[in-house]
N, C-alpha and C positions, 0 to 999 in steps of 0.2 A: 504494500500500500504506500504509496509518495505521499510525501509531504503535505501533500495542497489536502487529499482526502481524508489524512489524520487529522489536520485542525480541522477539518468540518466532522468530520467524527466527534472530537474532543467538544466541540460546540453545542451542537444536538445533543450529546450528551449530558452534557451539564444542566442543559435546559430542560431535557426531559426530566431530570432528577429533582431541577426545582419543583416540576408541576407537581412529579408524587409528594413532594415536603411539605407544598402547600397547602395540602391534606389533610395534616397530620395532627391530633390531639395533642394537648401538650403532655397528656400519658406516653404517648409513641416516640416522642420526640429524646425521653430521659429513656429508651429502652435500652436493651444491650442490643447491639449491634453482630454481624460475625467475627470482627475484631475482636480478641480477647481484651477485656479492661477497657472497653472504650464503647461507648453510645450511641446511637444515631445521632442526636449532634454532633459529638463530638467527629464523626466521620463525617459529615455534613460540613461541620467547619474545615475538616482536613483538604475537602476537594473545591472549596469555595476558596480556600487561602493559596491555592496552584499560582493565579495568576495576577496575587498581588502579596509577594514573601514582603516577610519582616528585613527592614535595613542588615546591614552590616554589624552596627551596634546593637541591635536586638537579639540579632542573632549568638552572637557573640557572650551575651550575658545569658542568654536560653543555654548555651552549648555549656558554659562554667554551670548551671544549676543543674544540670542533666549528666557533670560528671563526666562529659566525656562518648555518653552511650550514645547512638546515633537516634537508637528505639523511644528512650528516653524522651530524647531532643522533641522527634518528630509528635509523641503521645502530647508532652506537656504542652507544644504551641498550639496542637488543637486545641485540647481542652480550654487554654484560656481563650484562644478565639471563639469556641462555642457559649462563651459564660456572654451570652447577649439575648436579645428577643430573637426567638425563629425568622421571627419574618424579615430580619436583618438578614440572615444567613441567607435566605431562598434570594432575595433581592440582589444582594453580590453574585450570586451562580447568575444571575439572568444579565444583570450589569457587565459582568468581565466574561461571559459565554464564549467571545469572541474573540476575547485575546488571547497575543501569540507572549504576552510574558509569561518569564518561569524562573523557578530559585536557581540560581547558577551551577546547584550540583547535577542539573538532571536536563532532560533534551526532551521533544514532543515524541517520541519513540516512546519513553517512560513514562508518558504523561497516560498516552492511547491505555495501556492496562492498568495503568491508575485509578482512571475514572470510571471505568467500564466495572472493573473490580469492587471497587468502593462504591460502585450501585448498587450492586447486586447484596454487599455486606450491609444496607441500607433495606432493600426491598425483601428478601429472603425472610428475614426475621420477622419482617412485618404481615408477612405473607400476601406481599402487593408484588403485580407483573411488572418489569419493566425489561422491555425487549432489550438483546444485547444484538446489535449491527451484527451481521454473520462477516463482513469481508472485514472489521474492525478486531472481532473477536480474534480470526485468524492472525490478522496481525499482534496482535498481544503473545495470543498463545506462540509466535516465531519468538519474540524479545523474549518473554520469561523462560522459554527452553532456554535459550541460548546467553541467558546473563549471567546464572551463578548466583551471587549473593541478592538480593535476600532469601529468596525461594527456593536455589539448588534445588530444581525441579530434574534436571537430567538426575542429578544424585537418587534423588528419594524413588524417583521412579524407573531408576537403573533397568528392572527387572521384568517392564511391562512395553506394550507396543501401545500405543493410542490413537486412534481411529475415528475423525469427525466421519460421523453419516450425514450431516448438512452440507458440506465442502470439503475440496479437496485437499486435505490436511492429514498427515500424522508425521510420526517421529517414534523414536527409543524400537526396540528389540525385546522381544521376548511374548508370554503372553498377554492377546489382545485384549485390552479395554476400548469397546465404541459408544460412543454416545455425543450430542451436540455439540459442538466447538464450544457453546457458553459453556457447558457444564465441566468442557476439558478443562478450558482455563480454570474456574476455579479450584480444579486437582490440580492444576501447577502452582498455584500459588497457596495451596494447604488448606482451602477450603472443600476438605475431603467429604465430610459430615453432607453441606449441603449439595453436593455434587453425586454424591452415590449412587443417588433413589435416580439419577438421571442418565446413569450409565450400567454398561453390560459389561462383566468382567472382575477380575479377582484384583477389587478396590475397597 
């Protein structure tokens, strides 16, 4: 997928994501999320804060209170950016939808299974639809194979072959897991639990 189709991926997405938020009771809003230790807002705020990061010096002071941890870093600026009203939060996703900024550690390549991911860790638990783009998914499911850290998806899934029956995607050796590209990705990136019931194979 080029460039030009991932930020309109990355756009759509965010916007679809406001529209389910803006749904949302303020019961739904403090739920857990698929993120372990982390809320729907607070993953709310994580993918609304993409494309407008904290300075240099905030950052800087976030990284000294998080010790160093990268996991840390990234958990506590959400959370503080979720400690606002929702409807601040949905309004930023629609506001910056369209922007190509991003935190200087990461590229639109990592942005594509950011968002897409953190939908779905959003809708899942709520048990609200929200379609994941098939040729967007694809593209995710290439980066998280093929990045390593955080996911080590080749690692964990050494063992097995993965097989989209929606498009023409797979990857790894061994025996075959099939089921939708959405449901791959999120076994690439450890969201095993919800990904299961959506696939065939010894997962």
């Amino acid at each position: 997928m080029d460039e030009e189709t991932s930020w309109t991926v990355i756009a759509e997405q965010r916007l679809a994501l406001a529209d389910l938020l803006d749904g949302l009771t303020a019961d739904e809003w403090d739920r857990p999320s698929l993120c372990t230790d982390w809320r729907i807002r607070d993953v709310a705020a994580h993918v609304a804060m993409a494309p407008q990061p904290p300075g240099p010096a905030a950052m800087l002071g976030a990284a000294v209170r998080a010790r160093g941890s990268f996991d840390r870093l990234n958990h506590d600026l959400a959370v503080r950016h979720a400690d606002r009203p929702p409807g601040g939060i949905v309004a930023e996703l629609r506001r910056h939808a369209v922007s190509r900024r991003l935190p200087a550690v990461t590229n639109y390549r990592n942005i594509v299974p950011d968002v897409l991911v953190h939908s779905q860790d959003i809708a899942v638990p709520l048990g609200r639809d929200l379609p994941v783009p098939v040729a967007g998914a694809r593209a995710a499911a290439d980066r998280v194979w093929g990045m390593g850290w955080p996911f080590w998806a080749r690692r964990r899934l050494r063992r097995v072959r993965l097989i989209a029956i929606d498009t023409d995607w797979s990857v790894g050796a061994g025996e075959e897991v099939t089921g939708p590209i959405a449901a791959l990705l999120l076994l690439l990136t450890g969201r095993t639990a919800a990904a299961r019931p959506h696939l065939a194979g010894p997962v």
